[in-house]
N, C-alpha and C positions, 0 to 999 in steps of 0.2 A: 664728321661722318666716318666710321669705321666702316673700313675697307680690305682690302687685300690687292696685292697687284705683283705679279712678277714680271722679271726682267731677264735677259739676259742671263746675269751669272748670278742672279740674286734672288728674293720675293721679302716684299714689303708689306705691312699690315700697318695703316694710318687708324689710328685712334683718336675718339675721344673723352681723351683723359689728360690729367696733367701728369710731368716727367715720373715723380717719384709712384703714384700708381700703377703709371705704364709697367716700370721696373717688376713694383711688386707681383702683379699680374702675368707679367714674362717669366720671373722665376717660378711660378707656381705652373707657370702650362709648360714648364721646361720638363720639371720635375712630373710632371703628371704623363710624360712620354720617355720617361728615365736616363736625362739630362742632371748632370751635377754640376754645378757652376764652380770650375777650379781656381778661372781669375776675375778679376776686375781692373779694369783702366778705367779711369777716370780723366777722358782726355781731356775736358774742360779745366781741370782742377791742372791736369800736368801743364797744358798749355800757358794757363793763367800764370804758372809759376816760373816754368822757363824760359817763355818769350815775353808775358805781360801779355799775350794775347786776350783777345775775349771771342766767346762764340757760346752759341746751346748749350744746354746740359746735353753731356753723350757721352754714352758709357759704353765698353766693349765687354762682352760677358762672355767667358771663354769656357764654354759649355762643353761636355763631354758625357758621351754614353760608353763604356767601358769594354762591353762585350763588341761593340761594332769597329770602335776604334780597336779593337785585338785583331777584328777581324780585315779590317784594310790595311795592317803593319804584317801581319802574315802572309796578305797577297803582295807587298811592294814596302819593305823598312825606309823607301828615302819617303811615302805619301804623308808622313805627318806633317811635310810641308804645304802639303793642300788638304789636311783635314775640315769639313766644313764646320768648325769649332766658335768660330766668331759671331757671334751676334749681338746686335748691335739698337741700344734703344737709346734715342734722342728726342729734345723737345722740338717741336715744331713750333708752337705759337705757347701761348699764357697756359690754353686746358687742353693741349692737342700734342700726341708724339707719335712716331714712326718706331717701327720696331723691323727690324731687317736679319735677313737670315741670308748665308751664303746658300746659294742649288748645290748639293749633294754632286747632281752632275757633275760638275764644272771640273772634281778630282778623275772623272772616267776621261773624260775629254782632252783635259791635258796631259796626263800622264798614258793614255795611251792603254791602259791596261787593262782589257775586259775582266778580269779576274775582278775587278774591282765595282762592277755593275753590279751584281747584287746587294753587295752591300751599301752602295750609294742609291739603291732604288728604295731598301729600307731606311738609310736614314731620311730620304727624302719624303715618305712616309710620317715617320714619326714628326719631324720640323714641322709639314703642312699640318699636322695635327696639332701639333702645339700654336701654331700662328693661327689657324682657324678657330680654335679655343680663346683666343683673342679677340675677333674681328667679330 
């Protein structure tokens, strides 16, 4: 059942798709709100290798908008430690994954900065767009 749901410091979109779909579809509604994905982690793969672990496929996609992320390093240079840049798509079952997004918020809230509410209200904007593009 695709859904949506937030939380606290996050919002989640449950799909029904398998992992590698999920991915494809999150990059494309990333990019359709002008998100470029800079990284990739592949924690299943790191994990499987350095501890022998096993777990989901999950992957961290380390998405950035350029003009906004200028614009929250010019309100506060230490905030690219809470840039909402991570997002995060895992499998849930065989044909089903979860795709999560940090709240934009959560950089106003901890750092304290009002300077930094507008631009977290747009990116919170574009995100819910691209995860409702999704669900």
């Amino acid at each position: 059942m695709d859904g949506r749901t937030d939380a606290a410091y996050g919002r989640t979109v449950e799909l029904d798709l398998p992992f590698e779909a999920a991915v494809a579809r999150t990059r494309e509604a990333l990019a359709g709100q002008g998100f470029g994905v800079l990284t990739e982690i592949d924690v299943r793969a790191t994990l499987r290798e350095k501890l022998g672990a096993e777990m989901e496929p999950y992957l961290i996609l380390g998405a950035c908008n350029p003009p906004l992320a200028h614009r929250a390093l010019e309100a506060d240079r230490s905030i690219g430690l809470l840039l909402p840049c991570n997002v995060v798509v895992r499998g849930t079952g065989a044909d089903t994954s979860a795709v999560q997004a940090l709240d934009p918020q959560t950089m106003v809230g901890l750092s304290g900065n009002a300077a930094l509410g507008p631009v977290a209200d747009e990116a919170s904007r574009r995100l819910d767009a691209a995860l409702d593009a999704l669900a």
